[in-house]
C-alpha positions in Angstrom: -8.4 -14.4 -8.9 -7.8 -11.1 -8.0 -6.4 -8.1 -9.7 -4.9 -5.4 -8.3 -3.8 -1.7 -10.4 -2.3 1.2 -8.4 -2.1 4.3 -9.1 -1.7 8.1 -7.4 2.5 7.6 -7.6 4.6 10.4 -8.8 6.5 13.5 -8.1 6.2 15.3 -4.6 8.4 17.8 -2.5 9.8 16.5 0.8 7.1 17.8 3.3 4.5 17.4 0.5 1.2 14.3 0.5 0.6 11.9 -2.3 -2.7 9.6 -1.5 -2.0 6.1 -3.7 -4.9 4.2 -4.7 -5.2 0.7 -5.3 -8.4 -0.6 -7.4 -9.2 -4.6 -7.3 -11.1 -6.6 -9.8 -13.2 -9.6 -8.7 -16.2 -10.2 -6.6 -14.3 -11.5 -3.4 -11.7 -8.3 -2.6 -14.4 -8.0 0.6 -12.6 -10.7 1.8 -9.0 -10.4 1.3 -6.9 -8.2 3.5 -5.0 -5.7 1.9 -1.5 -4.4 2.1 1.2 -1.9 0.7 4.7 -2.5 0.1 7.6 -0.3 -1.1 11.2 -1.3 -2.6 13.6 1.1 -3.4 16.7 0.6 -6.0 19.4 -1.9 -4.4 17.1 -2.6 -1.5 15.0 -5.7 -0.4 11.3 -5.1 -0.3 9.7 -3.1 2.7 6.5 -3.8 4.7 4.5 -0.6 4.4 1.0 -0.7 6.3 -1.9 -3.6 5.7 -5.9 -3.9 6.6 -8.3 -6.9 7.3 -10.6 -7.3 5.2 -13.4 -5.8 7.6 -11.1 -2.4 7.9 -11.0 -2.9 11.9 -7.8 -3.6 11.9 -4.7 -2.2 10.4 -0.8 -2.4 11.1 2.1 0.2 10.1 5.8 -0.4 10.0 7.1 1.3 12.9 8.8 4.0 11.1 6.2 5.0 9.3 3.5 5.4 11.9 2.0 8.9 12.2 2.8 9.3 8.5 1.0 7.0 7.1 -2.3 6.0 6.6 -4.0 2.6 4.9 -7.8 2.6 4.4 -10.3 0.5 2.0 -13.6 1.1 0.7 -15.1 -1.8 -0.2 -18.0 -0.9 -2.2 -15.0 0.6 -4.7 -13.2 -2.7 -4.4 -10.2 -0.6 -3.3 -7.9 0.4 -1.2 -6.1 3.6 -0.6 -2.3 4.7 1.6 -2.5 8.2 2.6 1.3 9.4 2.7 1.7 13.0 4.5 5.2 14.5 5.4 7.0 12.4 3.2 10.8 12.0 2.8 13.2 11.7 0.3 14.0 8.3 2.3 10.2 7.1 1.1 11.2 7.4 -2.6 10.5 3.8 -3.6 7.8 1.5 -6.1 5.0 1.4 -3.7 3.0 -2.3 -5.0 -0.3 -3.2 -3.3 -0.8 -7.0 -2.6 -4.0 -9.2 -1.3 -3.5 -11.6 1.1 -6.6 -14.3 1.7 -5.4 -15.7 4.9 -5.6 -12.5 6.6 -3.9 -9.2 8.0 -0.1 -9.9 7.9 3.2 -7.9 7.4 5.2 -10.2 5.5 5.1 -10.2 1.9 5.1 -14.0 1.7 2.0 -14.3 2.9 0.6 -12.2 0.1 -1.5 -14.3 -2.9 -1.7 -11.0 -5.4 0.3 -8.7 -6.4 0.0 -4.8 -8.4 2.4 -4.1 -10.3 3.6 -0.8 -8.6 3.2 2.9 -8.8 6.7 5.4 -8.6 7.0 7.5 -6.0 9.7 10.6 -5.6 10.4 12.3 -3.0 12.5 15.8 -3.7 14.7 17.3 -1.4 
C-alpha cells in the first residue's frame, strides 16, 4: 500500500515557477515508478511527466518538455515536478500517482493515486 500527499500547488504569474512535491508513505516507494498528472475543469485527465523507480529514466508530454522537470529522491520517499515558465494554459489539479509495473504515461496503468494540489496560472 502506498500513499501519496502533494503539495507545493497554488498561485503563480504566467512566466513565474512553482516546484510540487509529492511525499509517499510505505517502505516499497523505491520500487514504484512515479508520475504526475494534471486535469483541468471540463477536460479529461493529462499525462504530465513520469520516473522509473531507479530515476534513469523519465518521459514528458511533448508539450511540456523544456518546461518541465520530474525528479525523486528516494531516501525522502518522494518525488518532486519542477514547473518553470508556466502558462495560464497549465492551470489544472496536478495529482501524483505510483505505478508498480513500471515507467508509463497512461493513467491506467497507475495503482496509487494523491489526491491533487491546485495550481493557477495568472495572466
Amino acid at each position: 500500500q502506498v500513499q501519496l500527499v502533494e503539495s507545493g500547488g497554488g498561485l503563480v504569474q504566467a512566466g513565474g515557477s512553482l516546484r510540487l512535491s509529492c511525499a509517499a508513505s510505505g517502505r516499497t516507494f523505491s520500487t514504484y515508478a512515479m508520475g504526475w498528472f494534471r486535469q483541468a475543469p471540463g477536460k479529461e485527465r493529462q499525462f504530465v511527466a513520469a520516473i522509473s523507480w531507479r530515476g534513469s529514466i523519465t518521459r514528458y508530454a511533448d508539450s511540456l518538455k523544456g518546461r518541465f522537470t520530474i525528479s525523486r529522491d528516494s531516501a525522502k520517499n518522494t518525488v518532486y515536478l519542477q514547473m518553470n515558465s508556466l502558462k495560464p494554459e497549465d492551470t489544472a489539479a496536478y495529482y501524483c500517482a505510483a505505478a508498480s509495473h513500471g515507467i508509463a504515461t497512461m493513467g491506467d496503468l497507475y495503482d496509487y493515486w494523491g489526491q491533487g494540489t491546485q495550481v493557477t496560472v495568472s495572466s
